[in-house]
N, C-alpha and C positions, 0 to 999 in steps of 0.2 A: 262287519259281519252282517250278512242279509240273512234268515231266519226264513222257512218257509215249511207248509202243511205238508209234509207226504202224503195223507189222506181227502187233499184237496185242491182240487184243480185250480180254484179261484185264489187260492192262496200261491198257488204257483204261478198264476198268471200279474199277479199284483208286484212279483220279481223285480223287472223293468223298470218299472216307478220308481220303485223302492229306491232301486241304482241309481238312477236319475238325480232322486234328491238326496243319496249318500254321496255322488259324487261334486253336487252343489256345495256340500257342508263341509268338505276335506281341504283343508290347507295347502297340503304335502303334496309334491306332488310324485315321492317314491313309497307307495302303499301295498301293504297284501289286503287282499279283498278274500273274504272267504262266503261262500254260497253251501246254505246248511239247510240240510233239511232235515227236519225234526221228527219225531213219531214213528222212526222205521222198526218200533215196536208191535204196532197194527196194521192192518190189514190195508196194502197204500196202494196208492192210483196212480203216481207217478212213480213209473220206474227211474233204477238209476241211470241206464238214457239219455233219458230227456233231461233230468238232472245237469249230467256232464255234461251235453249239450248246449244247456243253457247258461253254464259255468265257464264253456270256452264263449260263449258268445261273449261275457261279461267282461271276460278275461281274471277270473277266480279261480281260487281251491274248491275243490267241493267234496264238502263231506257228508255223512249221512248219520244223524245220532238220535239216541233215544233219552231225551233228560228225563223221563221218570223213572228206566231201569241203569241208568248210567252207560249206554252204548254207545262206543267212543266217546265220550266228553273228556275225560283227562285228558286223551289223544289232541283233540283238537283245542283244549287251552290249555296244552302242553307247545304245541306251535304259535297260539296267537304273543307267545314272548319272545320266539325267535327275532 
């Protein structure tokens, strides 16, 4: 799971990296990758978009949650057990 700002571009832009070195640390080589972005509680900069955009690039799920008001989080570690 990559993790990234909805209300920050730089956090969106450190995405890539991120993959890079999660795909250096995986053994497996049959994985779900999920591409999350956080805070779609506030007032956000990246839409979802550029989001799925960057989700197909990765080859990800992508979701979109708020962990301080709980928006989708069950949903989405309701999948990472599938």
């Amino acid at each position: 799971m990559i993790v990234f700002d909805l209300t920050s571009h730089s956090s969106l832009q450190k995405v890539e990296n991120w993959y890079k070195q999660a795909i250096e640390e995986i053994d497996e080589e049959n994985f779900t990758l999920f591409l999350v972005g956080n805070k779609s509680d506030l007032q956000r900069i990246i839409d979802e978009e550029e989001g799925l955009k960057l989700a197909k690039q990765i080859g990800a799920e992508y979701w979109e949650v708020s962990s301080k008001e709980g928006i989708n989080t069950t949903e989405l570690f309701g999948n990472l057990k599938k």
